[in-house]
C-alpha positions as CSV (number, residue, x, y, z in Angstrom):
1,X,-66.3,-23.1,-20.9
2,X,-64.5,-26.5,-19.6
3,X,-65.3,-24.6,-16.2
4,X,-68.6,-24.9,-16.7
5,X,-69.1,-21.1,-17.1
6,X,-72.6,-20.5,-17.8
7,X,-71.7,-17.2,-19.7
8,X,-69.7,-18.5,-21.7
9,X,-71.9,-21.6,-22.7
10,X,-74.5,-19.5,-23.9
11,X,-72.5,-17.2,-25.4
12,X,-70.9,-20.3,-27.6
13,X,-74.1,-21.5,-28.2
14,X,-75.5,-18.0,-29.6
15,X,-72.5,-17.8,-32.1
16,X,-72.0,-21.6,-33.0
17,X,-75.6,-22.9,-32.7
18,X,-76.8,-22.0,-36.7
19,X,-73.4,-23.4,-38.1
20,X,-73.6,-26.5,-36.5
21,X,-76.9,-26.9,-37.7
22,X,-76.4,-26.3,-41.1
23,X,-73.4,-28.8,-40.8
24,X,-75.3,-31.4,-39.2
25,X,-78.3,-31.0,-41.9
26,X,-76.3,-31.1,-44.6
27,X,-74.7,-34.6,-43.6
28,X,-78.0,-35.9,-43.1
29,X,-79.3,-35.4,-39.8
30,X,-82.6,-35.2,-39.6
31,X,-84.5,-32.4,-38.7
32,X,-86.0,-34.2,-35.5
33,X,-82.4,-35.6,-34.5
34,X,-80.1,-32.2,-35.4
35,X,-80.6,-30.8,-31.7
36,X,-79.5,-34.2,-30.1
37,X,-76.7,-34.3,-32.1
38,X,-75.4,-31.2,-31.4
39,X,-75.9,-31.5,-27.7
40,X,-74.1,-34.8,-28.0
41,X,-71.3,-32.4,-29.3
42,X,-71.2,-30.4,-27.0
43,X,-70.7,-33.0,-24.6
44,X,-67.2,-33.7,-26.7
45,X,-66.2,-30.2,-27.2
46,X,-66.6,-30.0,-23.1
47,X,-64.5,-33.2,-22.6
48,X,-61.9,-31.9,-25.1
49,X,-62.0,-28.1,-24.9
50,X,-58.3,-26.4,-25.5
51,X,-57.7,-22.9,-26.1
52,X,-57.7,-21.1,-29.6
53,X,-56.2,-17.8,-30.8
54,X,-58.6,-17.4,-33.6
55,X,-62.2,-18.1,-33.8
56,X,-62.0,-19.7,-37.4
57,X,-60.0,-22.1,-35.3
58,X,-62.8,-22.7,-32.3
59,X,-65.5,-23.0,-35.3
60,X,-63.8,-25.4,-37.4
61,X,-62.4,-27.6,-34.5
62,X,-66.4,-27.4,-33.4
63,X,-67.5,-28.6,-36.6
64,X,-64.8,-31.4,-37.1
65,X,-66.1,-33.1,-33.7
66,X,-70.0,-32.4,-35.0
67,X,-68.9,-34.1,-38.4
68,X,-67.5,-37.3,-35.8
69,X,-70.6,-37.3,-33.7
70,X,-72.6,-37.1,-37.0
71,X,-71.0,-40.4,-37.8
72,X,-71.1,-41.9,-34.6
73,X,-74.6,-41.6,-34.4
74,X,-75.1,-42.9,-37.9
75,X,-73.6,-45.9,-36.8
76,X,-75.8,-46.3,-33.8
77,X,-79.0,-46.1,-35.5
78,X,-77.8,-48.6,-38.3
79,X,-76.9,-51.2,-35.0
80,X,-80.3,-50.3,-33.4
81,X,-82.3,-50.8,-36.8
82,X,-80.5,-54.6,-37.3
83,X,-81.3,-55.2,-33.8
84,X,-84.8,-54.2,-34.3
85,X,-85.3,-56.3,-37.0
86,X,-84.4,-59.0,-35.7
87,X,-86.0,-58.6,-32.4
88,X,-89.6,-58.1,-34.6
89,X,-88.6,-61.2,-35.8
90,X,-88.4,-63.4,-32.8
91,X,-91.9,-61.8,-31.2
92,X,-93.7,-61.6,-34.4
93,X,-96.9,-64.1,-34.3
94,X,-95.6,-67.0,-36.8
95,X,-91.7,-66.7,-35.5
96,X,-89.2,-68.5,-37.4
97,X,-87.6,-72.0,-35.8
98,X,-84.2,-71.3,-33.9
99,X,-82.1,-74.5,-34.3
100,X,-80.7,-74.4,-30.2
101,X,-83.5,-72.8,-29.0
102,X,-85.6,-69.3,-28.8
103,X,-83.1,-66.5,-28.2
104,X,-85.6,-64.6,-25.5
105,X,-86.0,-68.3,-23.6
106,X,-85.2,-68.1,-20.4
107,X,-84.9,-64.4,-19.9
108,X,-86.9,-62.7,-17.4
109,X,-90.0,-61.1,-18.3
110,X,-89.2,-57.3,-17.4
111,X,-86.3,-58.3,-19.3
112,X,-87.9,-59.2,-22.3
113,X,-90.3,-56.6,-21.6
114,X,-87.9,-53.6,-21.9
115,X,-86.4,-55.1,-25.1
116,X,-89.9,-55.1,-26.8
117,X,-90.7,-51.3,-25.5
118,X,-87.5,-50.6,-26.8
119,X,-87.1,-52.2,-30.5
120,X,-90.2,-52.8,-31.4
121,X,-92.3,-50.2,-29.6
122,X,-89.8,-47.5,-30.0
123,X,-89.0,-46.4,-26.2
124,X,-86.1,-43.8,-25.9
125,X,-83.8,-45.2,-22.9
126,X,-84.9,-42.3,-21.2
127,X,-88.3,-43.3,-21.6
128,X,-87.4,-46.7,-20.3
129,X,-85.6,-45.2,-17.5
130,X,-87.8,-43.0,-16.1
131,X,-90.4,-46.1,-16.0
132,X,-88.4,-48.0,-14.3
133,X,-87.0,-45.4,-11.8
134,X,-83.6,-45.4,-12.5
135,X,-81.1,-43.9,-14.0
136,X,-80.2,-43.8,-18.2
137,X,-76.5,-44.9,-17.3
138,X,-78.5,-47.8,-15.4
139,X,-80.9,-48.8,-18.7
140,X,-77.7,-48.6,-20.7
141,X,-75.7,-50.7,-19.0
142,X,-78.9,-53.1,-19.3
143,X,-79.2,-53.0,-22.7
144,X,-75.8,-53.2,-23.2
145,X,-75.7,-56.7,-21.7
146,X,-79.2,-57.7,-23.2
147,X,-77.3,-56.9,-26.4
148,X,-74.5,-59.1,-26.1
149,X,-76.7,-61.9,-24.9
150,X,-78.9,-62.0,-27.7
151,X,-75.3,-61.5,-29.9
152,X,-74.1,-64.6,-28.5
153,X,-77.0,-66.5,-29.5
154,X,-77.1,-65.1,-33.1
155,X,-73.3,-66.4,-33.3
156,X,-73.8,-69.7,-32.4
157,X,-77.1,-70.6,-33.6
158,X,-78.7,-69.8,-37.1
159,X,-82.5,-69.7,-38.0
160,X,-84.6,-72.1,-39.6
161,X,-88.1,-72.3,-41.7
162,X,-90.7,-74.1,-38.9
């Protein structure tokens, strides 16, 4: 498999595919998120693959890095569901006050533009990316700084009743 054997990819998938499934739904994946998850996982067992003398072993190692993307993932969403509530906040018709300013001041419009399509209209990055004709690693890294921008203000500046 960490050759990239196709074989031997599908034939992990045939046998492994159910039980990770049933793992992921019984942490609390949802059933429109299970199949990202796992391929998320997948993505782990190929950077960490090892060898195994007994299948029991394969399975439960499989299942131990679902159970950490399961909780990886979880934590994403919670960060992207803050930051979308407060990015509603700051485009919403009556915004509150910021005392040093308006956190999206200054930033360029495709920049605020991929921020809105993203936390308040719901854009995957792959959506965004395919728009923009780049790549997903590209919108990342975007967001990523985007991110830390608008963290920086939220630091150093609090919000006020206008």
């Amino acid at each position: 498999m960490k050759r990239g054997d196709e074989a031997a990819w599908r034939e992990f998938h045939d046998r492994y595919y159910d039980d990770l499934r049933r793992v992921a739904l019984s942490r609390g994946v949802s059933e429109t998120e299970v199949a990202d998850v796992i391929q998320r996982s997948y993505l782990r067992i190929l950077k960490h693959m090892k060898l195994f003398t007994t299948e029991s072993d394969l399975r439960a190692w499989a299942c131990c890095l679902l159970r950490s993307e399961v909780v990886d993932s979880s934590r994403r969403n919670r960060r992207r569901v803050s930051m979308m509530e407060r990015f509603k906040g700051w485009v919403s018709e009556k915004p509150a006050q910021w005392v040093g300013g308006d956190p999206l001041e200054g930033m360029a419009a495709a920049d605020r533009a991929l921020l809105e399509r993203h936390y308040v209209e719901g854009w995957s990055q792959a959506e965004l990316a395919a728009e923009a004709g780049v790549s997903v690693k590209a919108i990342e890294s975007k967001m990523a700084r985007l991110r830390r921008r608008a963290r920086a203000f939220l630091e150093t500046n609090e919000m006020t009743e206008s």
